[in-house]
Each structure stands twice: as C-alpha cells, then as structure tokens.
C-alpha positions as CSV (number, residue, x, y, z in Angstrom):
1,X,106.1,109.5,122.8
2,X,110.3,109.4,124.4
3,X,112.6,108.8,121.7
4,X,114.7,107.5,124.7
5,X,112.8,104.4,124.8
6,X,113.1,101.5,122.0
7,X,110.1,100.7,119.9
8,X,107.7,98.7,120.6
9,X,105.6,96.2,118.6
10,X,102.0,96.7,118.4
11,X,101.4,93.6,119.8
12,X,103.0,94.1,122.5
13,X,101.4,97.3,124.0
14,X,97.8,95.7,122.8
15,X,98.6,92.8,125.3
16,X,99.5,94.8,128.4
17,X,97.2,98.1,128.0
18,X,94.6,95.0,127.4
19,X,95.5,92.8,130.8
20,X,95.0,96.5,133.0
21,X,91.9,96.5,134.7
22,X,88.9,99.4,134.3
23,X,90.4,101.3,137.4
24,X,93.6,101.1,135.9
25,X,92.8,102.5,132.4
26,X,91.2,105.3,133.2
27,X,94.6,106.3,134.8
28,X,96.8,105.1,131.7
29,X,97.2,108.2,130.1
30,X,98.3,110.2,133.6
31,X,101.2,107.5,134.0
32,X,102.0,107.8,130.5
33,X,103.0,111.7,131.1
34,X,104.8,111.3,134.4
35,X,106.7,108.3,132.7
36,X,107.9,110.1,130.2
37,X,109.2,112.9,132.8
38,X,111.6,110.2,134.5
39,X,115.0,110.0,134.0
40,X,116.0,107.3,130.8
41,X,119.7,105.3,130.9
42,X,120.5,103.2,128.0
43,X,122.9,100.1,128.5
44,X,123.7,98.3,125.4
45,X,120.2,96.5,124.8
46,X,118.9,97.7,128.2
47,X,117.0,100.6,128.7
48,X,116.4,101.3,132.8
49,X,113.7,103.5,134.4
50,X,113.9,104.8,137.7
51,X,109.9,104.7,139.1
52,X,111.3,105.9,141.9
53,X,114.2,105.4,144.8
54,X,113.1,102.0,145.6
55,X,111.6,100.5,142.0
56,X,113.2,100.6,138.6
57,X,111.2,99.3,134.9
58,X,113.1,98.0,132.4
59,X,113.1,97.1,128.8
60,X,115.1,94.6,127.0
61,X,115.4,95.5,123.9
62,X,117.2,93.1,121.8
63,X,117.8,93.8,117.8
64,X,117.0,97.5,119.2
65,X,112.9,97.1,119.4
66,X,110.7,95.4,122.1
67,X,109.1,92.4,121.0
68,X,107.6,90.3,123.7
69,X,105.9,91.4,126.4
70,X,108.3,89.9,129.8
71,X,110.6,92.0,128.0
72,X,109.3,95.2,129.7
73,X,109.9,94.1,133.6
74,X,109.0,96.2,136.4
75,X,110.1,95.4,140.1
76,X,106.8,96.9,141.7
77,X,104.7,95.2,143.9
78,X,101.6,95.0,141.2
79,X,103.6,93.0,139.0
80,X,103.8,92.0,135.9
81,X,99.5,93.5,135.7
82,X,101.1,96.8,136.8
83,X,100.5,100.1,135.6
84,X,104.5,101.1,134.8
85,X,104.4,98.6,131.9
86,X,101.8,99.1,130.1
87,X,102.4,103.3,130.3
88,X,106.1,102.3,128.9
89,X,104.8,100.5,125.9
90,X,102.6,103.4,125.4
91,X,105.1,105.9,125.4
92,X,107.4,104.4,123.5
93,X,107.8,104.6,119.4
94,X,105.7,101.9,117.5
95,X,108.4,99.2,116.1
96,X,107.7,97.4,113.0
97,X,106.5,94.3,113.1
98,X,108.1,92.6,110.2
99,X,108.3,89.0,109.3
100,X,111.7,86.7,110.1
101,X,113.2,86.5,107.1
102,X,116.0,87.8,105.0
103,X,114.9,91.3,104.0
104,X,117.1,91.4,100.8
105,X,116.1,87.5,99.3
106,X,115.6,88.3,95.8
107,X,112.3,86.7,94.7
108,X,112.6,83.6,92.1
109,X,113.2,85.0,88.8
110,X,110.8,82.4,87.0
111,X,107.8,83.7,89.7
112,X,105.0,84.7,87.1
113,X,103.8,87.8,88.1
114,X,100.0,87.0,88.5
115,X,101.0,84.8,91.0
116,X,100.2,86.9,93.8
117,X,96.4,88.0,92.2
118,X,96.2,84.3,91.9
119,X,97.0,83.6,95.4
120,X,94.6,85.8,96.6
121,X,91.5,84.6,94.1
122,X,91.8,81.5,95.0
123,X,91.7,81.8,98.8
124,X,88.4,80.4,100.5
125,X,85.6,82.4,102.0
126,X,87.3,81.9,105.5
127,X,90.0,83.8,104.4
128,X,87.9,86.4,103.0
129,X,85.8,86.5,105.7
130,X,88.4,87.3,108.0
131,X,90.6,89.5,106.0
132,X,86.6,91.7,105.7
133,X,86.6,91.5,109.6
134,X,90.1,92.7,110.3
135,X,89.3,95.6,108.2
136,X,86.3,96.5,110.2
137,X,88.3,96.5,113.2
138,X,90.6,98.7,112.1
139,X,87.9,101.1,110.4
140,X,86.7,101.2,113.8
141,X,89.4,101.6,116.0
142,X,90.2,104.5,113.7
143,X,87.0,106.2,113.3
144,X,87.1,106.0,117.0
145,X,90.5,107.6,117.5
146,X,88.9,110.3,115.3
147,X,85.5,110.7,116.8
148,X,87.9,112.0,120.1
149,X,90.3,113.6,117.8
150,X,94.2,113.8,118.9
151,X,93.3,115.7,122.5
152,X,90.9,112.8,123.7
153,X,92.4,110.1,121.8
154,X,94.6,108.4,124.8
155,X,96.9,105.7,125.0
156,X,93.6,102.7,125.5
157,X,92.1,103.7,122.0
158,X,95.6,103.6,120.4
159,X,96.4,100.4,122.0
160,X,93.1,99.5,120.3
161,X,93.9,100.3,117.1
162,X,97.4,98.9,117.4
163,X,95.6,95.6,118.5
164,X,93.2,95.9,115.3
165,X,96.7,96.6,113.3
166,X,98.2,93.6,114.6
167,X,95.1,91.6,113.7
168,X,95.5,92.7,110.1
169,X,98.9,91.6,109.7
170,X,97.8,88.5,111.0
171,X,95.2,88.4,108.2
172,X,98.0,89.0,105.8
173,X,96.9,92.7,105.3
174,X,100.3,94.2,106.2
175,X,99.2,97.6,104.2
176,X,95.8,98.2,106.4
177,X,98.5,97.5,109.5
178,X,101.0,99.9,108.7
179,X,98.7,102.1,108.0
180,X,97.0,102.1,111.4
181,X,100.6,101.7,113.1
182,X,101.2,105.4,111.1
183,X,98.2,106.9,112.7
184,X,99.1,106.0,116.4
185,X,102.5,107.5,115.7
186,X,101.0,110.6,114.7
187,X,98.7,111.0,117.4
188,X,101.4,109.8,120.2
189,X,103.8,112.9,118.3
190,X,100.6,115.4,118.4
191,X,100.1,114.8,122.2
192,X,103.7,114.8,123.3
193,X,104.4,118.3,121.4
194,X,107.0,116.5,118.7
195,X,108.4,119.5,116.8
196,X,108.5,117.0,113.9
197,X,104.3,116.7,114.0
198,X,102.4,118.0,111.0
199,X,98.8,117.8,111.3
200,X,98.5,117.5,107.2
201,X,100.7,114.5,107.5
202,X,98.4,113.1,110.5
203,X,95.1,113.4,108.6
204,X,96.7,111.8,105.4
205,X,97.4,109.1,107.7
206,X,94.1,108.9,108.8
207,X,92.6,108.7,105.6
208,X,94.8,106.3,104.6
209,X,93.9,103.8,106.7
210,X,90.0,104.3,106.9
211,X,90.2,104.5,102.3
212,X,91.9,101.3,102.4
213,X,89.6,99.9,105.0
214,X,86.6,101.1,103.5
215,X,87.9,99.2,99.6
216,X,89.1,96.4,101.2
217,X,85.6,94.3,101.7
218,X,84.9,94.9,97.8
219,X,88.3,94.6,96.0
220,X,89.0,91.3,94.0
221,X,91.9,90.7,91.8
222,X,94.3,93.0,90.9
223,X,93.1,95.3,93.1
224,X,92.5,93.4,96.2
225,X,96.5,92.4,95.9
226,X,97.6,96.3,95.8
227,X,95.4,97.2,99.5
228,X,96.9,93.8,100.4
229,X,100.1,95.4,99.9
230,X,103.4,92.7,100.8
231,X,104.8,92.8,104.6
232,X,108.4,93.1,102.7
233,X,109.5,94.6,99.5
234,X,111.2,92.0,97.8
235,X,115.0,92.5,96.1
236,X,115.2,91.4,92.5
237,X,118.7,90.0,90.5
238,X,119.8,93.6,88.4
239,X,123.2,92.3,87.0
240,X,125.7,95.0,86.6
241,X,125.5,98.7,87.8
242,X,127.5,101.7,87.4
243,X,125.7,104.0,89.8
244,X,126.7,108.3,90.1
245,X,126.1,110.0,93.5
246,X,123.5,112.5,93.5
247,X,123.1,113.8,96.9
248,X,122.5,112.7,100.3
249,X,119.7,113.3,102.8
250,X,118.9,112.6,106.6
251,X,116.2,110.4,107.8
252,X,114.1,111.4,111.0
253,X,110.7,110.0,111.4
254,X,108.6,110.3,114.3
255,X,108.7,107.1,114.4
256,X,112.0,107.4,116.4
257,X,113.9,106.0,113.6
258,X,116.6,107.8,112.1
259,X,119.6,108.2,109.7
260,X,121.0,109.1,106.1
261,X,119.8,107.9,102.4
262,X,122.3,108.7,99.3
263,X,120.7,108.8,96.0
264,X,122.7,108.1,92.8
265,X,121.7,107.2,88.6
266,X,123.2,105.4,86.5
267,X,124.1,106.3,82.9
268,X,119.9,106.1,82.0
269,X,118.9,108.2,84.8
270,X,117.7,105.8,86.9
271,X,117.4,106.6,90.6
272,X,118.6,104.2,93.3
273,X,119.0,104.7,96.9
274,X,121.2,103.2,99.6
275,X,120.2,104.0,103.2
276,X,121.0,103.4,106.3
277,X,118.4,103.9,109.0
278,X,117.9,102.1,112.6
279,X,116.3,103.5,116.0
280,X,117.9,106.6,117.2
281,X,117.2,110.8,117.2
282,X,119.0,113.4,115.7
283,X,122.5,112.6,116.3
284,X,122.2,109.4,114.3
285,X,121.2,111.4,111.5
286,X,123.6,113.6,111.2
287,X,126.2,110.9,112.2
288,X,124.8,108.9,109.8
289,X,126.7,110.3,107.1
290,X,130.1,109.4,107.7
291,X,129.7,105.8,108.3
292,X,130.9,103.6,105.2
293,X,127.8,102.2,103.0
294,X,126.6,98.9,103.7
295,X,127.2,97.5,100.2
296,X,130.2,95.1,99.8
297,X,133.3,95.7,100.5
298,X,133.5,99.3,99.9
299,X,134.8,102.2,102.4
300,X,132.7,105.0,100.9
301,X,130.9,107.1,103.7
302,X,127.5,108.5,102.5
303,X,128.5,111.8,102.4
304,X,131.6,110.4,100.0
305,X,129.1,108.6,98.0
306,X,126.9,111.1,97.4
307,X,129.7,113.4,95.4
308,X,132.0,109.8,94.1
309,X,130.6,107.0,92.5
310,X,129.7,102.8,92.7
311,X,129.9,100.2,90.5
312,X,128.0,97.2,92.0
313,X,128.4,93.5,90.5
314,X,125.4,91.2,91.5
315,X,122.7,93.6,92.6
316,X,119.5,93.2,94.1
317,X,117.1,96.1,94.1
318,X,113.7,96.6,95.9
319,X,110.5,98.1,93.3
320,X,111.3,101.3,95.0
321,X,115.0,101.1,93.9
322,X,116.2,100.4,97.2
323,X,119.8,98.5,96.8
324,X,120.4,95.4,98.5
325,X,123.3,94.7,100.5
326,X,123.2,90.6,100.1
327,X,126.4,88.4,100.9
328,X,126.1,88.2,97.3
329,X,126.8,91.9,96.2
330,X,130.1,93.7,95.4
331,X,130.3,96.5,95.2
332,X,133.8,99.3,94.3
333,X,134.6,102.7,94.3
334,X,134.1,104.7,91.6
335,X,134.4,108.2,90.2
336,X,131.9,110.4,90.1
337,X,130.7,113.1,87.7
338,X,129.5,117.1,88.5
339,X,125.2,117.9,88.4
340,X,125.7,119.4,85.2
341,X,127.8,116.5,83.3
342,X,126.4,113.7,81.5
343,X,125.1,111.1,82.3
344,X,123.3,113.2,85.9
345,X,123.3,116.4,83.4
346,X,120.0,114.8,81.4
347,X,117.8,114.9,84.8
348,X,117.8,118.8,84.8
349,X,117.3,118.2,81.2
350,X,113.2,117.4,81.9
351,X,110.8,120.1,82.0
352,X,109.6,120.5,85.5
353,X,105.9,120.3,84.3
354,X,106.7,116.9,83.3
355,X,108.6,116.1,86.2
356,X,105.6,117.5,88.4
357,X,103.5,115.4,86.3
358,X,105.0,112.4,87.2
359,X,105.1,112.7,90.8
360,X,101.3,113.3,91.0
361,X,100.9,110.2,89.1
362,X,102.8,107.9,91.0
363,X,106.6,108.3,90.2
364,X,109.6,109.5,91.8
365,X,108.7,112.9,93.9
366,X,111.8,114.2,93.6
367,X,112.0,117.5,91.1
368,X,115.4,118.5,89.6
369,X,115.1,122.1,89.0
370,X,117.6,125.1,87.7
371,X,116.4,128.5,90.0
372,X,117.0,131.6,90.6
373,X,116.9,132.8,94.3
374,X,114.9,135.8,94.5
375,X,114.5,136.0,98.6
376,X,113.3,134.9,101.5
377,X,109.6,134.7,102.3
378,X,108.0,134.8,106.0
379,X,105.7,132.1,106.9
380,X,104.4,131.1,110.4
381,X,106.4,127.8,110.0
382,X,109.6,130.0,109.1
383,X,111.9,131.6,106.4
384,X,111.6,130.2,102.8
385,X,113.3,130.7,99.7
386,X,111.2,132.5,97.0
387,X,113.0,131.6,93.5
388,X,112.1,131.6,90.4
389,X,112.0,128.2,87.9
390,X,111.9,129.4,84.4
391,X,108.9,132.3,85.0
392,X,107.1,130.3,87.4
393,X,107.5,131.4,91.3
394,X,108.2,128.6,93.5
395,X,108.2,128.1,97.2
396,X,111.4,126.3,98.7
397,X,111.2,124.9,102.3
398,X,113.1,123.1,104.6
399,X,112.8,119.4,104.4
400,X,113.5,119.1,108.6
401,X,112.8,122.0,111.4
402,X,115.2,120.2,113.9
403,X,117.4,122.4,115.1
404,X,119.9,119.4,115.4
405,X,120.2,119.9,111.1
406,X,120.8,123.0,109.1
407,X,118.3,122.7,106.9
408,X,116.9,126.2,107.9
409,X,119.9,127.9,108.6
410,X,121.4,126.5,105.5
411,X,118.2,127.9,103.2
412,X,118.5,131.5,104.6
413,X,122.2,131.4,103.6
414,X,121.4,130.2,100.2
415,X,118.6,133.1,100.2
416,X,120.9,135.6,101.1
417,X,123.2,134.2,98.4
418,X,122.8,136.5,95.6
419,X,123.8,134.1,93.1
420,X,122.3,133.7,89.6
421,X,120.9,129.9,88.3
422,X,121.2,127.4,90.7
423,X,120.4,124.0,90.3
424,X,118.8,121.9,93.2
425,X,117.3,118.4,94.3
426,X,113.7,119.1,96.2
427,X,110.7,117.3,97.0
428,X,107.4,118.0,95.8
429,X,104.7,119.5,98.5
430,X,101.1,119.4,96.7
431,X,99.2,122.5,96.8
432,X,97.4,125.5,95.2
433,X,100.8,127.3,95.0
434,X,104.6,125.4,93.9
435,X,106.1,124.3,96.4
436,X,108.9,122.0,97.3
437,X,111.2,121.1,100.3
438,X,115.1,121.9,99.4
439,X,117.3,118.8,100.0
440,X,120.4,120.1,98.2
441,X,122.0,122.6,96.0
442,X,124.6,123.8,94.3
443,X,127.3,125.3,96.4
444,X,126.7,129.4,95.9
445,X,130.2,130.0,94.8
446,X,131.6,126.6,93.0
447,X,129.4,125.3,89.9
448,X,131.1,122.0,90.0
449,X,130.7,121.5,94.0
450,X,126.7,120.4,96.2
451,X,125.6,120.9,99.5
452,X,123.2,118.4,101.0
453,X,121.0,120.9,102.9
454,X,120.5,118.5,105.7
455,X,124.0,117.2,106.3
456,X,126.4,119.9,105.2
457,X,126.9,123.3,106.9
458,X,127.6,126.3,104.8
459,X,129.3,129.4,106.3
460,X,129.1,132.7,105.3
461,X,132.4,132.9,104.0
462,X,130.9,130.2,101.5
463,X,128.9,133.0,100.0
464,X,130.0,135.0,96.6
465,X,130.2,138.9,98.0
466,X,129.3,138.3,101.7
467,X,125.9,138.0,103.3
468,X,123.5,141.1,102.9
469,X,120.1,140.8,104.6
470,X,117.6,140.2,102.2
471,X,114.5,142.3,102.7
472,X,111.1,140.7,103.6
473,X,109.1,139.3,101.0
474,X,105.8,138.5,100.6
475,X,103.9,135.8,98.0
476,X,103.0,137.7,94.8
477,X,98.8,137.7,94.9
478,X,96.5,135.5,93.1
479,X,93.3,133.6,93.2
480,X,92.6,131.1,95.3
481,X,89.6,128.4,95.3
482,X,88.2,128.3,98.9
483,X,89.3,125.0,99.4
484,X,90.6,126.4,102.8
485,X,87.2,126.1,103.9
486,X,86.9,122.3,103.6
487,X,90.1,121.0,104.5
488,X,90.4,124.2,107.8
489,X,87.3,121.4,109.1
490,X,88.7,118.3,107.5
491,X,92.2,119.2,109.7
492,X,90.0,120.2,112.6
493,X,88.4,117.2,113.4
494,X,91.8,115.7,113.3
495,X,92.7,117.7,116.1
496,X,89.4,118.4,118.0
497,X,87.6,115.3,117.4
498,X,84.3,115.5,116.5
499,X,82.6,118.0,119.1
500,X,84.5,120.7,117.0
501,X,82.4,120.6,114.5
502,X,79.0,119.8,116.0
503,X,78.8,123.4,116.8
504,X,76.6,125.4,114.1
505,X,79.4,128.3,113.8
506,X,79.4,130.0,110.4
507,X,79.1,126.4,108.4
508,X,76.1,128.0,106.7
509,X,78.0,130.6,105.5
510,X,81.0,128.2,104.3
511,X,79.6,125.9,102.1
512,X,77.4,129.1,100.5
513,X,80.8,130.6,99.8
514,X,82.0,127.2,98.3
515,X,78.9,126.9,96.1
516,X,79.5,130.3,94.7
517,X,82.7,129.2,93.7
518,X,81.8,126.7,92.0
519,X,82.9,124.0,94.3
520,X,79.5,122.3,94.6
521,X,80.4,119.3,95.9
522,X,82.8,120.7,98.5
523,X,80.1,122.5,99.8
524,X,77.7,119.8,100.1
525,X,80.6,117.7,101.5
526,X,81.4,120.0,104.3
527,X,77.5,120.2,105.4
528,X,77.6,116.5,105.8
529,X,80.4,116.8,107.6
530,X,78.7,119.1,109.8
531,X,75.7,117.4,110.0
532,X,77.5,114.0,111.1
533,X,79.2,116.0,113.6
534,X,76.1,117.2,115.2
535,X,73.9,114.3,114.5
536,X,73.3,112.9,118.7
537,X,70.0,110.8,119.2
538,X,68.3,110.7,122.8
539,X,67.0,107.7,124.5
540,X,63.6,107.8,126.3
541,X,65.2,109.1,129.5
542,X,66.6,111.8,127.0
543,X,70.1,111.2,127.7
544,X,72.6,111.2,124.6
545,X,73.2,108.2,123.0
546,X,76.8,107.4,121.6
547,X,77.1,109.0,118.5
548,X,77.8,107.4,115.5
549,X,81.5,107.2,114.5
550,X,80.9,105.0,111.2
551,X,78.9,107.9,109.6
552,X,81.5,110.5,110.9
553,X,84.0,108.4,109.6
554,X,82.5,108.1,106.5
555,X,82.1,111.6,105.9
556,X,85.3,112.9,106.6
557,X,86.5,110.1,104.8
558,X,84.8,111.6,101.7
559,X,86.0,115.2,102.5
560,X,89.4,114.5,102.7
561,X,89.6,112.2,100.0
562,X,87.8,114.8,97.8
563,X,90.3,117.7,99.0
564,X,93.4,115.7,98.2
565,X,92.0,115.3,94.8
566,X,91.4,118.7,94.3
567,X,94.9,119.6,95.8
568,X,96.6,117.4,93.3
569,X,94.4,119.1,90.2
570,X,95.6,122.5,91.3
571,X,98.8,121.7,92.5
572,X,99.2,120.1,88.6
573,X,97.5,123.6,87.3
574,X,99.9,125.5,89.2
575,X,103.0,123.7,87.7
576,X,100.9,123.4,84.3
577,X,101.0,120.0,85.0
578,X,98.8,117.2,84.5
579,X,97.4,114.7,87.2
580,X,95.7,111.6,87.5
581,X,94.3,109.4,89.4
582,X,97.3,107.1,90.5
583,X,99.5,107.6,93.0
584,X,98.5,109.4,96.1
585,X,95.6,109.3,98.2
586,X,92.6,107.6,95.6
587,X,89.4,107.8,95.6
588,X,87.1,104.9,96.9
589,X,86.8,102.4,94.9
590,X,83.5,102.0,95.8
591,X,80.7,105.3,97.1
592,X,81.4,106.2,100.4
593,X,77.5,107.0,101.0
C-alpha cells in the first residue's frame, strides 16, 4: 500500500482487477510491487505516475479519493484493460465509500426509535434473501483471504473481498462492508512492511467480519439492526454546551488517513470530540494541530483547544459524541480549567476498576489515571513506562511508533522524570497484565500545565533535576494462563495461512498443557483448529482436493472469538474489574459448529 496515492473505493478496484484477464492476474501482484517503487508527483487533485520514459498513469482524484474507474487513466498501449490500472487501485489505500449526503443532518427529533428494527422486520424475503447472500460472499472472500494467510493473500483475493464489501453496502449492510474494507487494509499494510501494522489488530479485523457474517443469516429485530450497523452516524440537536479541553491526539490509520482529534467535558463529565482527519501521512498529523477547529466561527487551533475552552450554541452531536460542525452551529472561545480543577477534576475522581469496567463493557476506553513512574521496561516493541496506579503495576505504551511523532521519545523522557503522582489520559490495551497506551500527561515540572504525547515535544530541560538514565527494568513475575498457546496459532494462521498449521508440530502437546490448566475448551478449540488445518481429501487420481475454507473459517472463528473473551475476563481480573458480554468482540449469536 503508497500513502502517496489517494484512496480508492472498493468498487473501483473490484471493477478493474475484475476486467484483467487470467494471464494478466497471475501477474497482478508483481506490478503491484514495482508500482509502488515508481516515482509519485501530486498536483492539486492529480496524482501522476511515471511507467516509464514514454507512458505516464494517472489518477484524478477529486474530493481527495478515487471514485470512478476512468478516473485512473493510463496512456499505454493496452488501454483502459491494462495492467498499470488495476495494480494502482491495488496499491492504493481503500476510500470510504460513503453515501451523498450531509454527514452532520441531525435526524428528525420526533423519529421513534424502533423505527429502524421496524424497518428492517418488515422488509420482504427478497430483501432478506439477499442481505443472507451478501453475507456469504463476504464470509467467503474472507475465509479465503485467510485460508492463504497475509503472504499468499494477493491483490485478486482482496479485490474479491472488496467486491463482496461493495455488494454488502449495496445490501444496505454497511457494518459487514466496513468490516471487510478493514481487513484488506490490513493485509495490504502487512505485505507492504507498514510500520503501523499490528498483527493483533489484523486478526480482530478478521474476526470481525467473519462473527458478523456468520450472525447475520439468523438475527431478527433488535439484533439484526445493530450487525446492520447505519452507513453514517447521524448528528442529533444538543442545545447549549459549555465544553473544557482535555487533551489532544493525532490520527494515523493505515488507512492513509490522518490528522488530530481534541477531546473536552463539559461540567457533567461528558466526553466530546472534535476532529479533524482527511487523506494524508504523518505530516498532516502533526500539522493537524495548529489549524483552527472546524466549529463556527472560532479561531481556536486544536492544540489551543485542547488547554482553553468552547461554548457551542446549536449543537449537533454523533452517538459517539462526535461534534457537528453544521451552518447551524456557533460556537466561542472560552476559558479553560487545569486536570485537577472542577468540573475535569471529577474524572480522576473514578476508580480505575470502574473505569476499566466500563470500557470492557462498551463505554468510553479512555482511563484517567493518577501514577507514579517507577521506570522504563524493555520490550521487543520498545521502551515502556512501568508506573504504579494506586498498588497496581501498570504498563504505559506509546499510542504511535512513527518516528514522525514523539510519542516514544516523549515516554522515555517522562520515565526518566523522577517525579512523584502524575496524572494522565491513556487508552485501554486488553490483556492478562494492565496495560494502556499514554496519550498525554501532566507536564513533569508544572502541575497546572499537559503534554499531549503525540503532538507536543518535551525537552530535557522540561525535566525537574535533569535526565538520569533509568536502569533496566523487567515485569515483576506472576502467573500466567497459557492462553499464549491458542491465540500464538489463532495469530499464526493470520499470517501463514492455513498450511501453518497443518503440520502436526507439538499441537499434541499444546492443548495437553491447556487441559491441565484448566482451559478445557481452549484445548479442544485449538485441536480443531489443527485438525481443520490438516483436514485435505484426495480424489480418485489421489490428487488433493481444495480444502475446505468454511470449516477453517469456522474454527478459527471460534478460537479467536473464545480468546478475546478470555482476554477481556483477565484483563477485568487484572484491573479487579468486571466484564461482560457487551462491547468488543461477542460471541456468536448462534454455535459456530
């Protein structure tokens, strides 16, 4: 994937990777890569590829994302059913593929709630029948990218599933297509080495798509609106608001998108965002910052925001507390208060159990916490900040590892620090230990000052004392379930695809060690796993028959939704949390088996 390219919609790389011919395909994936290697030059909505001396391919990119398919033109002499276009929409990021509209339209306020259960009970068998057979398409295309796992999964099975993602939208199932939209982005960052890729992030993706896929052909009512999910967050009327900057953070998805969201409460402690995030790399993050709010009339910068204040007359807000910038919002400058003043004081005021507690059950997953830095901890990923949160150790990380941000630079600062109780902003990372990515801080030597982590740079005459070099820490010992064991395979196949874990190996051994831990069911899951992996029939002729990707799919499907599950319950154990079922990855509605 080239972040120098604009996005494309799904629809339009499933149309040209679907006009090549066989002979063509099979070299899709080599024209991809030497693509990618040739030189990029942006003019306004124009982005121009030199081929080479004598041909040039470009793409019109209007609004910033592709969106029709002579849009990508190519002066070759196989034209337009050349190779050059359909290896550009292949390399490029995946654009979203929303509906015309305005995105900030508050919904009627007399619109009953039921209405859109109602909606979708009422609809006729045609309807269902075709939202049931855009779901298998998708479960298909998925369990096909992967049966060949991120190394084999090449640009003609993710134009595949992008086609099948289109299809759902077109089925009104804009969930199930974002969701398969997510997983080619992954796989496209996995093969072109994105140092934002993370192969937990991937195979959530992947689950993702093939849970809802796999619930979809059995949900009514209530639940068949929620795996519906709505192509666009609607913005409802909120009056009056006196809003209190909190703190600001970049945006950079591998989705080539990028660019800052500021997050501020008002007097209840309710959290509301304003962002501001369109195609670009790193440099529009950071830059990001300093550009004035889109929100009325005011000249606030995000980084001035997230320290100052807003009071808004006339606001809309999204269900995720998203604030509208409609010609009908105004919005003024106001002052703002310090982290440990009222009305922002009382969000420090929760016990982080509860806050924990929360997140895993489908709130906020931000966790306002008062630490003490004890030091950094080496891990393969990096440097981390070991502190400690009322008794309990917890493990902060950085939030981004582009070297574009200070994030990590930033953290081994604040680890070097030697200051007493801090309080910070992080993010919640499930797991069998606590642990959370940093997004901002106090400032080490000024109570009543913050640093955003990802947008601010401290220096180390910021720091009380100087900078001494802390020694090398390691993770105080403790028990740990086996769960390794499951999700090591479940991760794995992500990667390898399923001849990984055809092999015999040491799987006996595995899910003997799970049983003895009393992780039953793990142990039975990952045999099936194993077992799906390996399970090849022969024709007469004894030649291999294609395997079986449904019943692969459908057993990874149940390991990894049965790993996140246990995840959650000891990631709530470890913060003495509790968990439920909500929020997160769920379990099946319905048995996978």
């Amino acid at each position: 994937m080239s972040p120098d390219l604009p996005p494309v919609v799904p629809s339009v790389t499933a149309e040209l990777v679907g006009a090549l011919p066989p002979r063509l395909r099979k070299r899709l994936d080599a024209g991809v890569t030497k693509l990618v290697a040739r030189p990029a030059v942006r003019d306004g909505d124009t982005v121009r590829i030199a081929v080479d001396d004598d041909t040039d391919l470009v793409l019109h990119a209007p609004g910033g994302a592709v969106t029709r398919a002579d849009a990508i033109r190519c002066g070759c002499l196989l034209a337009p059913d050349c190779l050059h276009r359909a290896a550009a929409a292949s390399a490029a990021p995946v654009a979203d593929e929303a509906p015309a509209g305005d995105p900030e339209k508050p919904e009627t306020p007399d619109e009953p709630e039921t209405a859109p259960a109602a909606a979708a009970e009422a609809e006729d068998d045609a309807a269902n029948a075709g939202r049931r057979a855009s779901a298998r398409a998708v479960s298909d295309a998925a369990a096909a990218v992967l049966e060949a796992g991120t190394d084999g999964a090449g640009a003609v099975l993710q134009a595949e599933l992008l086609h099948a993602a289109h299809t759902a939208r077109l089925a009104g199932l804009p969930r199930l297509s974002a969701a398969a939209v997510a997983v080619v982005t992954g796989v496209r960052a996995a093969r072109s080495g994105d140092p934002g890729y993370r192969l937990t992030d991937l195979a959530g993706a992947l689950a993702g798509v093939l849970g809802v896929a796999h619930r979809l052909p059995h949900a009514t009512g209530p639940e068949l609106t929620d795996l519906r999910g709505t192509a666009r967050q609607p913005y409802r009327p909120d009056g009056s608001l006196r809003l209190y900057g909190l703190f600001s953070e970049p945006v950079l998805t591998a989705t080539g998108y990028a660019g800052a969201v500021t997050w501020t409460a008002d007097a209840e402690g309710r959290l509301y965002t304003v962002s501001d995030v369109a195609p670009g790399g790193p440099a529009r993050a950071t830059g990001a910052a300093d550009r004035a709010v889109r929100i009325g009339d005011t000249s606030l910068t995000h980084r001035e925001l997230s320290r100052a204040g807003l009071a808004v007359s006339g606001a809309t807000v999204s269900p995720t507390g998203r604030l509208g910038a409609g010609a009908g919002v105004r919005a003024v400058r106001a002052s703002g208060v310090a982290w440990r003043a009222e009305p922002l004081d009382r969000l420090w005021a929760v016990p982080a159990a509860e806050q924990v507690s929360r997140a895993l059950n489908g709130g906020r997953d931000l966790l306002f916490l008062e630490v003490t830095p004890v030091g950094a901890v080496r891990e393969t990923a990096g440097d981390c900040l070991l502190a400690d949160c009322d008794g309990l150790s917890v493990l902060l990380t950085t939030a981004h590892d582009d070297p574009s941000l200070p994030c990590r630079e930033n953290l081994r600062l604040l680890a070097a620090a030697g200051r007493g109780r801090l309080r910070i902003v992080a993010r919640l990372v499930p797991g069998p230990f606590p642990r959370a990515l940093l997004l901002a801080a106090e400032h080490p030597a000024d109570p009543d000052a913050r640093v955003d982590l990802g947008l601010d740079r401290l220096q180390h005459a910021d720091l009380p004392g100087g900078v001494v070099a802390p020694p090398d820490r390691v993770l105080p010992a403790g028990d740990e379930a086996p769960l390794h064991l499951l999700r090591r395979r479940v991760h794995q196949a992500v990667s390898g695809g399923r001849r990984v874990l055809a092999f015999a190996g040491d799987r006996p051994g595995d899910g003997a060690r799970l049983r003895r831990a009393g992780l039953a069911t793990a142990g039975d899951l990952l045999d099936d796993l194993h077992a799906a992996a390996a399970d090849r029939s022969r024709d007469v002729f004894g030649r291999l028959l294609p395997a079986d990707t449904d019943r692969f799919g459908r057993s990874w499907l149940a390991a990894a939704v049965y790993t996140d599950a246990v995840e959650r319950a000891l990631c709530a154990d470890a913060w003495g949390a509790t968990a439920t079922g909500a929020g997160g990855a769920r379990p099946p509605a319905t048995p996978i088996h």
